[in-house]
Backbone atoms as SQL, in Angstrom:
CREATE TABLE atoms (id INTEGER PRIMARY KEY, chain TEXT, resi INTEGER, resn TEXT, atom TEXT, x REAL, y REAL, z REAL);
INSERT INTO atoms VALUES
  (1, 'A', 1, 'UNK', 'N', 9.141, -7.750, -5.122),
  (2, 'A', 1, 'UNK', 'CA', 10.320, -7.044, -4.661),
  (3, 'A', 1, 'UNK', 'C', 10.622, -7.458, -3.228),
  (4, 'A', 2, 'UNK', 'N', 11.423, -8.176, -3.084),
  (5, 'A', 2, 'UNK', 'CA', 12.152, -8.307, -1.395),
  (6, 'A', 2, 'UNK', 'C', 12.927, -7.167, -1.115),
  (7, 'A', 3, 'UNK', 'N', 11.633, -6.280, -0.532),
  (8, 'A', 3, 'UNK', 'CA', 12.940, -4.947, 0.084),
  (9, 'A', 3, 'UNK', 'C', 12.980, -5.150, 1.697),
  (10, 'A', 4, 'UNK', 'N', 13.733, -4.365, 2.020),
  (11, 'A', 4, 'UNK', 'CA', 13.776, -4.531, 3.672),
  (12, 'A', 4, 'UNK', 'C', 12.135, -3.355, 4.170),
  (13, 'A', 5, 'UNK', 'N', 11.614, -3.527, 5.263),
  (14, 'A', 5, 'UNK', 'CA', 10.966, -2.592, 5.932),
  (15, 'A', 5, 'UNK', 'C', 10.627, -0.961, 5.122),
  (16, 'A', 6, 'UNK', 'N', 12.160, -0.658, 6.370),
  (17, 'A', 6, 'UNK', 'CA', 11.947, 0.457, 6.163),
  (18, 'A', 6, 'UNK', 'C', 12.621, 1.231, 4.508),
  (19, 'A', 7, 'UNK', 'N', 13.149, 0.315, 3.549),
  (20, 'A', 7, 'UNK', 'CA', 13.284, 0.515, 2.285),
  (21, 'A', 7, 'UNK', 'C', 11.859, 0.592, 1.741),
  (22, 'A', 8, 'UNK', 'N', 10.851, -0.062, 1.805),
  (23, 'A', 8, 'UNK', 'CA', 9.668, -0.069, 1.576),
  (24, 'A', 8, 'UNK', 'C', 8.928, 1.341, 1.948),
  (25, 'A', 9, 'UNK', 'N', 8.920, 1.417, 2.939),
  (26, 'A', 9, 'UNK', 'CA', 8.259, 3.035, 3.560),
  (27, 'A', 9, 'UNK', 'C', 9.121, 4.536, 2.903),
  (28, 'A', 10, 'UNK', 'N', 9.859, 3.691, 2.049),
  (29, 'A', 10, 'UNK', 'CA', 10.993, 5.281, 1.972),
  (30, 'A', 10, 'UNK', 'C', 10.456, 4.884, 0.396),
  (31, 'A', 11, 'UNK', 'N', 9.977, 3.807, -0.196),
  (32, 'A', 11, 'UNK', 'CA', 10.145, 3.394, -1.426),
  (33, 'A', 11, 'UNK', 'C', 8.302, 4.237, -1.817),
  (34, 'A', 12, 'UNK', 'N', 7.797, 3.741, -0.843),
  (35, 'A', 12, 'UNK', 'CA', 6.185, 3.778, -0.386),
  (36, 'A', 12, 'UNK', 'C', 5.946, 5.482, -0.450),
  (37, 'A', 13, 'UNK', 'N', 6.869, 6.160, 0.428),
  (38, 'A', 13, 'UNK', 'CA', 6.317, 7.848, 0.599),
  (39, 'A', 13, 'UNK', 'C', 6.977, 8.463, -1.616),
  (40, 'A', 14, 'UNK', 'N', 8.102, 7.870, -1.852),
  (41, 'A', 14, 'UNK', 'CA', 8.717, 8.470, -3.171),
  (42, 'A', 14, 'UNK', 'C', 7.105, 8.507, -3.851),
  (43, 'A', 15, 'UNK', 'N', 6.919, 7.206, -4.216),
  (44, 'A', 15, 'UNK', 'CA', 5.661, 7.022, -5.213),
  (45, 'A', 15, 'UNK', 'C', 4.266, 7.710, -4.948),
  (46, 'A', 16, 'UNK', 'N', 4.376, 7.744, -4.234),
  (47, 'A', 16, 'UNK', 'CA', 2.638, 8.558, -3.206),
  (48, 'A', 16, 'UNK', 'C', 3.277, 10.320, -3.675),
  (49, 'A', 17, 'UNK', 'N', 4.613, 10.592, -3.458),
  (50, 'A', 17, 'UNK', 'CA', 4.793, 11.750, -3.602),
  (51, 'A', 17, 'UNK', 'C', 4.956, 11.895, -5.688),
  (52, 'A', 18, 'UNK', 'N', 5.008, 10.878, -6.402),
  (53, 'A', 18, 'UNK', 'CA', 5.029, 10.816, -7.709),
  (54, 'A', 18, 'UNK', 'C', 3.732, 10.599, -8.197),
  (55, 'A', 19, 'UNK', 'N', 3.079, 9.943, -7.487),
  (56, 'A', 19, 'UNK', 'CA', 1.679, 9.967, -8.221),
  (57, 'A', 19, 'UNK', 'C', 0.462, 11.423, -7.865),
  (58, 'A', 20, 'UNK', 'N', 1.392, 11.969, -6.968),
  (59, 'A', 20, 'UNK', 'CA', 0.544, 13.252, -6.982),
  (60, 'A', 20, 'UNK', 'C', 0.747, 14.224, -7.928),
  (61, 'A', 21, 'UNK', 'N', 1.504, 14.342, -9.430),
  (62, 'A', 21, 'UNK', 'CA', 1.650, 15.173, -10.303),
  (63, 'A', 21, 'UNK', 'C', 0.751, 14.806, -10.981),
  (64, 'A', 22, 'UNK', 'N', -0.378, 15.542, -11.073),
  (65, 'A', 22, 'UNK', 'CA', -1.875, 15.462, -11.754),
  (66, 'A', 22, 'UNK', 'C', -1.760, 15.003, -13.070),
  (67, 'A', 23, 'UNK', 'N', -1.025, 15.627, -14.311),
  (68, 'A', 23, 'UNK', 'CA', -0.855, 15.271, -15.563),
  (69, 'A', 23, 'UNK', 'C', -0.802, 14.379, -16.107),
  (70, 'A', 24, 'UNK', 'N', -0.624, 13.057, -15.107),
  (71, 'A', 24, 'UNK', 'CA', 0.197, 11.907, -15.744),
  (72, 'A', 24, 'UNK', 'C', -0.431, 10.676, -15.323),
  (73, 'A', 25, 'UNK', 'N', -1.854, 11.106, -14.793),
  (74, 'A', 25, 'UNK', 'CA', -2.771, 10.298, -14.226),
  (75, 'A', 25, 'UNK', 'C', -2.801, 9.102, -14.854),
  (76, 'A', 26, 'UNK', 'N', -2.812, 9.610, -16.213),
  (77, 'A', 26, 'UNK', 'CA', -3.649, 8.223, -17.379),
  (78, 'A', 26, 'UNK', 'C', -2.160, 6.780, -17.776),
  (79, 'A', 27, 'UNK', 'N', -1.316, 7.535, -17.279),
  (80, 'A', 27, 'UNK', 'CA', -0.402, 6.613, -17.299),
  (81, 'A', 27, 'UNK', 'C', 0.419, 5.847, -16.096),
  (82, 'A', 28, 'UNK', 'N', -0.224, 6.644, -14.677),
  (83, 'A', 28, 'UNK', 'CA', 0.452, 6.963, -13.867),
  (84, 'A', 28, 'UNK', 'C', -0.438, 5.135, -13.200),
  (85, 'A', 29, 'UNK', 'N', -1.753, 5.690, -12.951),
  (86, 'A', 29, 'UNK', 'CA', -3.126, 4.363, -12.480),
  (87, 'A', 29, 'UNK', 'C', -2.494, 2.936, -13.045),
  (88, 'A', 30, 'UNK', 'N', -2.500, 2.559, -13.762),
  (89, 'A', 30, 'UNK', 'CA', -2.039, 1.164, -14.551),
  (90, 'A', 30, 'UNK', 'C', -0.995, 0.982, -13.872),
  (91, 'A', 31, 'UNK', 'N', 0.309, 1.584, -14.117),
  (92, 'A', 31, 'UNK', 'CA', 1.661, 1.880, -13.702),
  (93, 'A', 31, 'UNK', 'C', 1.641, 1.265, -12.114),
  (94, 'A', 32, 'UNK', 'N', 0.738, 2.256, -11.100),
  (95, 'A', 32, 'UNK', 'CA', 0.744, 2.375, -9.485),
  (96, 'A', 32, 'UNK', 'C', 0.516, 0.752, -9.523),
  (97, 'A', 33, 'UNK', 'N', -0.809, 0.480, -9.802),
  (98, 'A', 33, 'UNK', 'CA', -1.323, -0.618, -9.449),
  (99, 'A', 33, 'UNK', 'C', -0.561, -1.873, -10.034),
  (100, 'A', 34, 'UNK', 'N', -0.138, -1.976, -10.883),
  (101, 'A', 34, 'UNK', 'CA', 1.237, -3.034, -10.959),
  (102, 'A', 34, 'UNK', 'C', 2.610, -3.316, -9.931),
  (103, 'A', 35, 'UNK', 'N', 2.758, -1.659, -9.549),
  (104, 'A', 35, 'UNK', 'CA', 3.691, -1.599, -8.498),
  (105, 'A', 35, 'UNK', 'C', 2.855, -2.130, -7.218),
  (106, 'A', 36, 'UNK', 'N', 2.168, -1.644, -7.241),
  (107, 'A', 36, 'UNK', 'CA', 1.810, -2.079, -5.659),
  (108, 'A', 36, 'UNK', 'C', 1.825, -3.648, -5.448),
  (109, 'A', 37, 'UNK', 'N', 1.214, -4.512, -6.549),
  (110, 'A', 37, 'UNK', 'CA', 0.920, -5.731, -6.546),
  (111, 'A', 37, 'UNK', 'C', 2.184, -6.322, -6.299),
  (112, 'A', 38, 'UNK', 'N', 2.992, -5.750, -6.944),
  (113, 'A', 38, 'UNK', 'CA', 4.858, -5.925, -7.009),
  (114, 'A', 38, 'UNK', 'C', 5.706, -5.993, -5.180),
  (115, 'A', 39, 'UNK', 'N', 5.154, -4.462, -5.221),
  (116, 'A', 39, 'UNK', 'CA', 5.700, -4.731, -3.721),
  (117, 'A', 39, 'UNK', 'C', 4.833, -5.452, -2.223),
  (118, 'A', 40, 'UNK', 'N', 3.805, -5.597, -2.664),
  (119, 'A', 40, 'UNK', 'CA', 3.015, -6.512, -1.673),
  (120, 'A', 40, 'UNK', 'C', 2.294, -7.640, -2.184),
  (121, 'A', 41, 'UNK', 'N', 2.503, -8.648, -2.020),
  (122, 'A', 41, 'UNK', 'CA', 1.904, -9.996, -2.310),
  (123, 'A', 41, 'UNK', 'C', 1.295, -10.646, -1.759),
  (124, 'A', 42, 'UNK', 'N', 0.454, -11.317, -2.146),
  (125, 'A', 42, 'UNK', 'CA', -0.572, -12.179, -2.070),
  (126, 'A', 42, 'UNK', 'C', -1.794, -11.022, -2.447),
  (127, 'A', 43, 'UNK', 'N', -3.174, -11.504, -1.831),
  (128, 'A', 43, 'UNK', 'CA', -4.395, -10.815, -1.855),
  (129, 'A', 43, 'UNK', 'C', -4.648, -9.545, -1.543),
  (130, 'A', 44, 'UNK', 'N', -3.779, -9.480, -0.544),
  (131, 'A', 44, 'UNK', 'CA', -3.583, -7.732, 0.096),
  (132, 'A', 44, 'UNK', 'C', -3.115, -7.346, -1.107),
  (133, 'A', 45, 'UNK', 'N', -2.245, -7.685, -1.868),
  (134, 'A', 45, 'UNK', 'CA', -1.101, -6.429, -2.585),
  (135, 'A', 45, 'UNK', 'C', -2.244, -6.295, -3.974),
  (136, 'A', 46, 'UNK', 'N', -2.961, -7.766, -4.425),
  (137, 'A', 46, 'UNK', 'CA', -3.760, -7.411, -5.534),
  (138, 'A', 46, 'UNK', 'C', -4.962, -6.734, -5.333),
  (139, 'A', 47, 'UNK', 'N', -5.579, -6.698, -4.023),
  (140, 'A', 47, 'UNK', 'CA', -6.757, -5.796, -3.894),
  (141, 'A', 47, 'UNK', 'C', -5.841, -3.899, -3.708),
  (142, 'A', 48, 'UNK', 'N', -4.852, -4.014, -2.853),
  (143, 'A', 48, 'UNK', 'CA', -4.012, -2.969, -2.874),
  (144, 'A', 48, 'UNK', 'C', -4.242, -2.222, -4.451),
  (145, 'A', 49, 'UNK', 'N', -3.681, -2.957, -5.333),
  (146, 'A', 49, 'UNK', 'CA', -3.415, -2.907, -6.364),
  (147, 'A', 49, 'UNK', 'C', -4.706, -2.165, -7.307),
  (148, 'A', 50, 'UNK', 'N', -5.956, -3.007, -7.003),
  (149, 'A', 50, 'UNK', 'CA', -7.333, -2.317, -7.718),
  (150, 'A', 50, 'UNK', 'C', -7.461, -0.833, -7.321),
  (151, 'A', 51, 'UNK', 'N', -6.813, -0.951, -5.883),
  (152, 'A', 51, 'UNK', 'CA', -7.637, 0.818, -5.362),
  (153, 'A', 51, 'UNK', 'C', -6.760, 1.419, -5.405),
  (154, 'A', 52, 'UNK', 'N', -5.275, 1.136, -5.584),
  (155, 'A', 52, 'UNK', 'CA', -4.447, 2.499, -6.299),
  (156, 'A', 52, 'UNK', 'C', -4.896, 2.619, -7.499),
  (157, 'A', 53, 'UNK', 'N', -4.957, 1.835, -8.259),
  (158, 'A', 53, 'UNK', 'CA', -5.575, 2.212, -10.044),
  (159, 'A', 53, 'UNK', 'C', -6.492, 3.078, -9.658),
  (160, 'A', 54, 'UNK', 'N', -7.589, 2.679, -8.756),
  (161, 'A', 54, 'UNK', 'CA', -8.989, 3.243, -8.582),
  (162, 'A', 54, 'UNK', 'C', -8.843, 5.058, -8.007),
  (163, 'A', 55, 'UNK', 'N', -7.693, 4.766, -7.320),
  (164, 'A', 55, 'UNK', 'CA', -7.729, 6.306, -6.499),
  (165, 'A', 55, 'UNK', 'C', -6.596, 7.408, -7.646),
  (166, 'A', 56, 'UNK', 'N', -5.557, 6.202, -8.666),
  (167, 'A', 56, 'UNK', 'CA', -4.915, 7.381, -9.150),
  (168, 'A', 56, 'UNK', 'C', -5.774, 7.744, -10.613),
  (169, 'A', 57, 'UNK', 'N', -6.791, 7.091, -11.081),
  (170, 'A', 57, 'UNK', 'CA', -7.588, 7.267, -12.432),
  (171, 'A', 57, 'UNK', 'C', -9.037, 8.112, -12.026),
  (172, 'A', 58, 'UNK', 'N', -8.905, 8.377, -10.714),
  (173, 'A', 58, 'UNK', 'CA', -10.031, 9.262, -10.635),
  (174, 'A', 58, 'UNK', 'C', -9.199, 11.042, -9.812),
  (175, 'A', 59, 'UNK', 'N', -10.118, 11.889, -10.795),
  (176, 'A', 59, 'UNK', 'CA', -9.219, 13.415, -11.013),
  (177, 'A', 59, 'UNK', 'C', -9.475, 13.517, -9.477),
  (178, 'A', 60, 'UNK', 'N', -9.022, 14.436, -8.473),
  (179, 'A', 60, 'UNK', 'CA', -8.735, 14.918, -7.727),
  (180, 'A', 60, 'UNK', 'C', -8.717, 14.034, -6.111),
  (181, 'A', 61, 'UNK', 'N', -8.240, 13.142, -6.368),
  (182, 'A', 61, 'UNK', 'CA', -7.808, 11.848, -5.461),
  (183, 'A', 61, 'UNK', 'C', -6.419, 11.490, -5.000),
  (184, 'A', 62, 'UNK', 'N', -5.383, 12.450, -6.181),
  (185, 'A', 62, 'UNK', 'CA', -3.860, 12.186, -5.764),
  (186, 'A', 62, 'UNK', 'C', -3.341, 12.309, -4.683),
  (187, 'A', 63, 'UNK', 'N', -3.831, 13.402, -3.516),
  (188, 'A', 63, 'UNK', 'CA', -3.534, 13.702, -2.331),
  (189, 'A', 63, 'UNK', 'C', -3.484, 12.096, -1.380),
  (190, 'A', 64, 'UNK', 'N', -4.212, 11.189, -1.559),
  (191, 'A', 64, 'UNK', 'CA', -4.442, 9.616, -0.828),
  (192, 'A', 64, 'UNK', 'C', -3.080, 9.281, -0.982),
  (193, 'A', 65, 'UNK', 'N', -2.276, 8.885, -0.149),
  (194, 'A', 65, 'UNK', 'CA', -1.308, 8.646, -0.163),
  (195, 'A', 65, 'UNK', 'C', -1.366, 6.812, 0.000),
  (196, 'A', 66, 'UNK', 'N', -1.790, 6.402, -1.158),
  (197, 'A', 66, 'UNK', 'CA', -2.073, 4.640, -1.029),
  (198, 'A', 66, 'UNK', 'C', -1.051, 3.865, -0.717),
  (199, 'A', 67, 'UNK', 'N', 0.258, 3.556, -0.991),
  (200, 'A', 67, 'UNK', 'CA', 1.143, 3.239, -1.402),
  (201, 'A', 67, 'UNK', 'C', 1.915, 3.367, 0.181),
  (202, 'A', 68, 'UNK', 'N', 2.077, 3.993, 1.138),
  (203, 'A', 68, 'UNK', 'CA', 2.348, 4.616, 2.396),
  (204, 'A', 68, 'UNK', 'C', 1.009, 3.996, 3.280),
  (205, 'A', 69, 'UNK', 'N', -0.303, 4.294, 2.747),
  (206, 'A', 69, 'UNK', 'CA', -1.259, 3.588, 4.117),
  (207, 'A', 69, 'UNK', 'C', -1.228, 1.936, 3.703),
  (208, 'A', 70, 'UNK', 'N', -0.996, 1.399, 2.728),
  (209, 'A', 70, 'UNK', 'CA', -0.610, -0.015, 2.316),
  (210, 'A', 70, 'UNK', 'C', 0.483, -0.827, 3.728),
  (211, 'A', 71, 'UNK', 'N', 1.902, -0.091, 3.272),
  (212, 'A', 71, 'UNK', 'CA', 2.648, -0.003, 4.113),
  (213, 'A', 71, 'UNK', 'C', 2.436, -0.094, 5.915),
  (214, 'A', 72, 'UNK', 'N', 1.336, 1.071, 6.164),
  (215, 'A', 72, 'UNK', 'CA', 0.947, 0.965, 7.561),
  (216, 'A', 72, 'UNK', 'C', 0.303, 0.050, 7.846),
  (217, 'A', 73, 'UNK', 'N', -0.786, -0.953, 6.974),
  (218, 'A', 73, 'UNK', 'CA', -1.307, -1.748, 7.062),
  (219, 'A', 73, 'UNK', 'C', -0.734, -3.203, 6.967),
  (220, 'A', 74, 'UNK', 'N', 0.587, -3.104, 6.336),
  (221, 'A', 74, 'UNK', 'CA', 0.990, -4.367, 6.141),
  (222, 'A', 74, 'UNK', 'C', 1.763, -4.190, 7.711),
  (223, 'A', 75, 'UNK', 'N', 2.609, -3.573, 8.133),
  (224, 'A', 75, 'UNK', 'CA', 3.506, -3.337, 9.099),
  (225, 'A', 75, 'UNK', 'C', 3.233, -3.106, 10.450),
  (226, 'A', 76, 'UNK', 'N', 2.078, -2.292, 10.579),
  (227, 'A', 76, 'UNK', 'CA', 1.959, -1.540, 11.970),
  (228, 'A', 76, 'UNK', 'C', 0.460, -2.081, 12.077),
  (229, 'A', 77, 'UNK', 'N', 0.100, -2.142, 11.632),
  (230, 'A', 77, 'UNK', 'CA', -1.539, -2.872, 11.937),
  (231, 'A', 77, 'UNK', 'C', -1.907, -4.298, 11.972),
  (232, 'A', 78, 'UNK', 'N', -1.651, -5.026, 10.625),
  (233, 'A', 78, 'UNK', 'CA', -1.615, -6.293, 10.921),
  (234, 'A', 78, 'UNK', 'C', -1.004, -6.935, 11.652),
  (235, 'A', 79, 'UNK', 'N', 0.458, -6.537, 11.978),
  (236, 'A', 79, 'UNK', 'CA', 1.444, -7.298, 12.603),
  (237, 'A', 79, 'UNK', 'C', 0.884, -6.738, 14.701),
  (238, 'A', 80, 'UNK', 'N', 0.206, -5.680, 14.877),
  (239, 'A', 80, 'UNK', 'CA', -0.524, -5.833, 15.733),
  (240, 'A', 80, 'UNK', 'C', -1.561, -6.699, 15.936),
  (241, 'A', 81, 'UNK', 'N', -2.263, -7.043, 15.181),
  (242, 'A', 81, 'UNK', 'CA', -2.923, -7.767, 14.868),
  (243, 'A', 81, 'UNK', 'C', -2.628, -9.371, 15.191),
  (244, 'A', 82, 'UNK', 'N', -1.981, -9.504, 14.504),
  (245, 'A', 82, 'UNK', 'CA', -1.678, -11.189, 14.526),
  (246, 'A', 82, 'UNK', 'C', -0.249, -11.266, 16.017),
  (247, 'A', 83, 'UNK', 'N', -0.143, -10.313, 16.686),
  (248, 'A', 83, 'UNK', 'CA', 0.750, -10.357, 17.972),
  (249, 'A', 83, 'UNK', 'C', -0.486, -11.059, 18.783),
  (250, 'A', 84, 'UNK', 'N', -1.821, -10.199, 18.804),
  (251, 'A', 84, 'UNK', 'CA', -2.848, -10.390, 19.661),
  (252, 'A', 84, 'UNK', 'C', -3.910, -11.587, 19.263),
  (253, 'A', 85, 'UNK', 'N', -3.532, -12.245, 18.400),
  (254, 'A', 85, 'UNK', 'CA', -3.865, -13.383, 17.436),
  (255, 'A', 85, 'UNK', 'C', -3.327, -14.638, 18.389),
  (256, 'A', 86, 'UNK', 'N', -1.945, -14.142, 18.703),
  (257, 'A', 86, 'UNK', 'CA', -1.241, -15.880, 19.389),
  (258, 'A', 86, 'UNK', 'C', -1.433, -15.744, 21.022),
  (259, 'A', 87, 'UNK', 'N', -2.578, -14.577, 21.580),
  (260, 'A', 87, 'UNK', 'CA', -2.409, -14.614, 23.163),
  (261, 'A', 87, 'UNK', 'C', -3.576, -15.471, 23.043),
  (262, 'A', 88, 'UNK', 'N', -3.310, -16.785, 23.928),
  (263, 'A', 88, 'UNK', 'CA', -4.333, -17.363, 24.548),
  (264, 'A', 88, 'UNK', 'C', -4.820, -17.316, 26.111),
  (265, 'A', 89, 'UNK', 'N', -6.309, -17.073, 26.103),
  (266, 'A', 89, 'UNK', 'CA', -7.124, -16.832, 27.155),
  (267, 'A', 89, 'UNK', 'C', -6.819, -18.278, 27.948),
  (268, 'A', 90, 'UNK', 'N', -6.336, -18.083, 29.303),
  (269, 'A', 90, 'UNK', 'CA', -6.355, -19.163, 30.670),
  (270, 'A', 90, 'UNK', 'C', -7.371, -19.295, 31.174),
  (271, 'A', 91, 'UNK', 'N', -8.038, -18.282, 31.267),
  (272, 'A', 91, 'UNK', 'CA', -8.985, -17.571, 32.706),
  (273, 'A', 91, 'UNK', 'C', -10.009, -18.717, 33.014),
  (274, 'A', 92, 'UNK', 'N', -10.446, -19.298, 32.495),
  (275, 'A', 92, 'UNK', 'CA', -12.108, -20.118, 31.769),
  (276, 'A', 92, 'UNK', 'C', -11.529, -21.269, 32.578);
């Protein structure tokens, strides 16, 4: 899915707030973890992908909002990350 940003985080909180209806677990796990792989790609989105299955197929785990800390991780963490990745040290 090529969504923009913050379409993603609005796309990211819907599903986190859908996979918390307990009932629908057994269909819900398979389902998440396809999406996730969907909206994040490469290795991140398929390991993404194992631990939403993992967190929505186990009973009282729905509260994890995976799908939203994915998001923070692709956006606000890594991309800190790789800012402090391209400073090179003079000092030496």
């Amino acid at each position: 899915m090529n969504l923009s940003k913050n379409k993603k985080l609005i796309l990211s909180i819907l599903l986190d707030a859908f996979g918390m209806i307990p009932f629908i677990d057994i269909v819900w796990a398979p389902l998440s973890g396809y999406l996730m792989t969907k909206l994040y790609k490469g290795d991140k989105g398929k390991l993404a992908g194992i631990i939403s299955f993992i967190e929505e197929i186990i009973p009282g785990t729905d509260f994890i909002p995976t799908f939203t800390l994915m998001w923070l991780y692709t956006y606000v963490f890594s991309s800190q990350r790789a800012q402090n990745d391209n400073i090179i040290d003079i000092s030496k």
